[in-house]
C-alpha positions as CSV (number, residue, x, y, z in Angstrom):
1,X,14.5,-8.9,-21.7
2,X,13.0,-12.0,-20.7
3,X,13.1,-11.2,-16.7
4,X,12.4,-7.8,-17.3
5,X,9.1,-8.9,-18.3
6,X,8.4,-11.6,-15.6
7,X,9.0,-9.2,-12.9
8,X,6.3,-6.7,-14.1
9,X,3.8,-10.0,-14.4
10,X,4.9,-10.6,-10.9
11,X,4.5,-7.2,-9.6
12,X,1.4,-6.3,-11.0
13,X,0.0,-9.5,-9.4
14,X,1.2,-9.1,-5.8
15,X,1.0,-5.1,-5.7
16,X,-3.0,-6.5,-5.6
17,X,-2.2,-7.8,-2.3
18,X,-0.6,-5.3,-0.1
19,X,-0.6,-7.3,3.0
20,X,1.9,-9.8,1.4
21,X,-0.9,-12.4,1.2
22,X,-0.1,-13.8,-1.7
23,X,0.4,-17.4,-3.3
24,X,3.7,-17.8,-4.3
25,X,3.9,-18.4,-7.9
26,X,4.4,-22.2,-9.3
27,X,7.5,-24.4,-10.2
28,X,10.0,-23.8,-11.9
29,X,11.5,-20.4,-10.1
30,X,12.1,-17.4,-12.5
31,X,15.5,-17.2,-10.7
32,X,18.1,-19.5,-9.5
33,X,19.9,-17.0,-8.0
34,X,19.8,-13.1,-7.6
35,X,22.1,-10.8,-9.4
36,X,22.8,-7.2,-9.9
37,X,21.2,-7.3,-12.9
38,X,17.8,-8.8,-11.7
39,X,17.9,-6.5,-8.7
40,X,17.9,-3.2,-10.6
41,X,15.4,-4.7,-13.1
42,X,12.9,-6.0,-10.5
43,X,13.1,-2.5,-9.1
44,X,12.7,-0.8,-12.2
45,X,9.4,-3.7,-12.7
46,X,8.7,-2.6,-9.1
47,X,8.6,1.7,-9.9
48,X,6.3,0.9,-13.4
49,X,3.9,-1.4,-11.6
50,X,3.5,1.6,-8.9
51,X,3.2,4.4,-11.2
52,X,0.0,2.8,-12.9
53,X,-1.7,2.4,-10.0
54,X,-4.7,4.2,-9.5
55,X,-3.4,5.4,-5.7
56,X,0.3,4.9,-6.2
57,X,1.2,2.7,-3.4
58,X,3.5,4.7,-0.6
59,X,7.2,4.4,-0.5
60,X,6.9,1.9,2.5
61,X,4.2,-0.3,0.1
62,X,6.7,0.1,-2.7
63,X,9.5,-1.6,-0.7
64,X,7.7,-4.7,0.5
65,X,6.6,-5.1,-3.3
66,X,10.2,-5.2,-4.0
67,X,11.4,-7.6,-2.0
68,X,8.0,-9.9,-2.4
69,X,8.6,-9.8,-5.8
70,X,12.4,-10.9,-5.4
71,X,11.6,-13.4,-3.2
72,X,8.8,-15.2,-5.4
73,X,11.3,-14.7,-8.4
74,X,13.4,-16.8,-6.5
75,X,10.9,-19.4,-5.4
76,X,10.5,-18.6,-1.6
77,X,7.1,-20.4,-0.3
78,X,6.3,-17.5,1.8
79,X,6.5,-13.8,1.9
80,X,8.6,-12.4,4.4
81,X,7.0,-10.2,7.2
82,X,6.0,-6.9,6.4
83,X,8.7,-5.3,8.7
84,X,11.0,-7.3,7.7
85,X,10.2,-6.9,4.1
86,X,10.0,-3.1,4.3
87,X,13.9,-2.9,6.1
88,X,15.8,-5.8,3.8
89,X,14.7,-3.2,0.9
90,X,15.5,0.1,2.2
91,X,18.8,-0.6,4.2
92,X,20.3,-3.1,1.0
93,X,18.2,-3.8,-1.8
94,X,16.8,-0.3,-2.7
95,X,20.5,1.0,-2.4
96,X,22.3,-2.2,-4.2
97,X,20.1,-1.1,-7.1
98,X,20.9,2.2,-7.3
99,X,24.6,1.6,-6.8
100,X,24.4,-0.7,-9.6
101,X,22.7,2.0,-12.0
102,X,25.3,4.3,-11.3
103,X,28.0,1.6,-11.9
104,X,26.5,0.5,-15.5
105,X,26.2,4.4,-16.0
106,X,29.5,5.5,-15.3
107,X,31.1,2.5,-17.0
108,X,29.6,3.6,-20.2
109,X,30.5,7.3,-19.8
110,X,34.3,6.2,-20.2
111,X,33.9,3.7,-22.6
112,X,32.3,6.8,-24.7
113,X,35.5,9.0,-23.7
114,X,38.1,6.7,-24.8
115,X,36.3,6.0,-28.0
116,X,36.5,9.8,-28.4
117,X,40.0,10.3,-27.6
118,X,41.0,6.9,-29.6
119,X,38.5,8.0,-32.6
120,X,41.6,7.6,-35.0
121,X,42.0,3.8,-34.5
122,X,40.8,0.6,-34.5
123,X,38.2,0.1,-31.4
124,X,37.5,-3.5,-31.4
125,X,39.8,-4.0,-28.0
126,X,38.1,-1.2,-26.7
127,X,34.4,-2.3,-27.3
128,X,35.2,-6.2,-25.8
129,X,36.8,-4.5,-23.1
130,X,33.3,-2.6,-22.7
131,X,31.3,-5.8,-22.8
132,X,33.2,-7.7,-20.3
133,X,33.1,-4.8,-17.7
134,X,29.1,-4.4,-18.5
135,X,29.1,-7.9,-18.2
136,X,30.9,-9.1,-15.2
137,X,28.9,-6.0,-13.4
138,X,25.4,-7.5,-14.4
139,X,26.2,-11.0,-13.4
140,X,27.3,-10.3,-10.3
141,X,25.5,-13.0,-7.7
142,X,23.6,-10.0,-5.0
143,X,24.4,-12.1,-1.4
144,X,22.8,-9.4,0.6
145,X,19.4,-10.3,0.9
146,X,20.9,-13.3,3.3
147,X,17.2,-12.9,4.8
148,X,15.6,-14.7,1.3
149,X,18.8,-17.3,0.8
150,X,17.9,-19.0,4.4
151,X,13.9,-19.1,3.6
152,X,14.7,-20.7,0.5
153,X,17.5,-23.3,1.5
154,X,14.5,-24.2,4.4
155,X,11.8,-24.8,2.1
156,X,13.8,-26.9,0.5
157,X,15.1,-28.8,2.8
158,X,11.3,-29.3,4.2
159,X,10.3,-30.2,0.5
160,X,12.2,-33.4,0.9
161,X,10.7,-37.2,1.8
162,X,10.9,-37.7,5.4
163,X,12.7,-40.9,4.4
164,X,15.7,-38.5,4.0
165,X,15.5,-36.6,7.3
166,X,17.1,-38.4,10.8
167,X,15.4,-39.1,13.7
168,X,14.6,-35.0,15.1
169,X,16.5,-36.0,18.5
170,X,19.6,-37.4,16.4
171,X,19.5,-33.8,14.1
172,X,22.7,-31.9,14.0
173,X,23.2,-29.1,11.9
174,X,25.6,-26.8,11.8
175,X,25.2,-23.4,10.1
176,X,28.7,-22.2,9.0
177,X,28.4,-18.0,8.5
178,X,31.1,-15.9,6.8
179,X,31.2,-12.6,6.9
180,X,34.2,-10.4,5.5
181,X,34.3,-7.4,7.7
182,X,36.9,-5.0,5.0
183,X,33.6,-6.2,2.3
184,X,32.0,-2.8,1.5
185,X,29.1,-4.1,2.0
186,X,27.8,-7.1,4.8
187,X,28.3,-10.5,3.4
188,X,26.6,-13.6,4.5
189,X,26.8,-16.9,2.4
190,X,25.2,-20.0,3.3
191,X,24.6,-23.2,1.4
192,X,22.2,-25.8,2.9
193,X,21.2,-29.0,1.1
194,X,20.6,-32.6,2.2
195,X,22.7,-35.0,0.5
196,X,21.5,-38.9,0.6
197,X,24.3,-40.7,1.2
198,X,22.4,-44.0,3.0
199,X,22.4,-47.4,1.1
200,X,21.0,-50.3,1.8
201,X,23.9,-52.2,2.3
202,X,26.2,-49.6,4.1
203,X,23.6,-48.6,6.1
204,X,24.9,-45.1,6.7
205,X,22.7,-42.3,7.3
206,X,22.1,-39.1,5.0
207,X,24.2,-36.0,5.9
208,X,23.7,-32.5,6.0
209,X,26.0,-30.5,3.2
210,X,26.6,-27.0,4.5
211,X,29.1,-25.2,2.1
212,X,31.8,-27.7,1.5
213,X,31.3,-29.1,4.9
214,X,29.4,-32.7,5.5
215,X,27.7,-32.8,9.1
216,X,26.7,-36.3,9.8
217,X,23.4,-36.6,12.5
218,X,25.3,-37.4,15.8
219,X,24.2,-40.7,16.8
């Protein structure tokens, strides 16, 4: 697997700096967005990485090179904190990952049982059935680390020409937060990007896209 491979390049490079002072790798990002799939094999990069090291790192040291490596993979400029790093990974990432392992795992162990028990007929339906369920259960976007979404949408925004920002005492953003409380698990989306909309003959300033709402800067 092509990111199976990237994320034990990235973790062997930044387990060599375990106080998270890395460089962030260069453009382009390995990922546009985080999925089930990359978070179990990040974590499994994560658990090789640390058991060739000559003085395997300690749990805590194991978690922060989880969630750096995440994070680079999905282009953040700077590591998260230590702390902070340390309890994204233990209270979500570390057991997202092993809720998906169990998942894939116990999807398959049916799939074998009704290939069993239908051994007498024709199991095309059952095998694309299979594939769709492995698949959709892969793919799924990973929202949780809410934490690495906001860095990211920030550095971007700061990447851009100052020609596109307003005047700082004319800036309003709002920062719309949803969280579904009957979710099993916290959810927090957000979805920050500028959006030039000026011209020079409408003279209209750029606007600040947050989800499918456009905040103008409140002249």
């Amino acid at each position: 697997m092509e990111h199976s491979e990237a994320f034990l390049k990235l973790a062997a490079r930044i387990v060599t700096f375990p106080g998270g002072d890395f460089e962030p790798s260069p453009p382009p990002q390995l990922l546009s967005k985080l999925t089930d799939e990359d978070l179990v094999l990040a974590a499994d990069a994560v658990e090789a990485v640390a058991a060739k090291q000559q003085q395997r790192p300690t749990g805590k040291a194991q978690f922060r090179l989880l969630a750096w490596t995440v994070a680079d993979a999905r282009g953040a400029a700077t590591p998260l904190e230590k702390a902070a790093a340390e309890t994204v990974v233990k209270q979500r990432l570390d057991r997202q990952a092993k809720k998906v392992r169990a998942d894939l795992e116990s999807c398959e162990l049916a799939y074998r049982g009704r290939r069993l028990v239908a051994s007498d007929v024709d199991h095309s339906s059952l095998d694309e059935a299979f594939r769709l369920e492995i698949e959709t259960l892969r793919s799924e976007v990973y929202i949780g680390f809410h934490e690495l979404e906001l860095a990211v949408a920030q550095d971007a925004a700061a990447a851009l020409p100052a020609a596109l920002w307003p005047q700082p005492s004319r800036l309003l953003m709002h920062l719309r937060c949803t969280r579904r409380s009957r979710s099993p698990r916290s959810r927090l989306t957000l979805l920050a990007a500028w959006e030039p909309q000026a011209s020079s003959t409408s003279g209209s300033t750029p606007s600040l896209l947050i989800g499918p709402h456009a905040v103008s800067p409140a002249l």
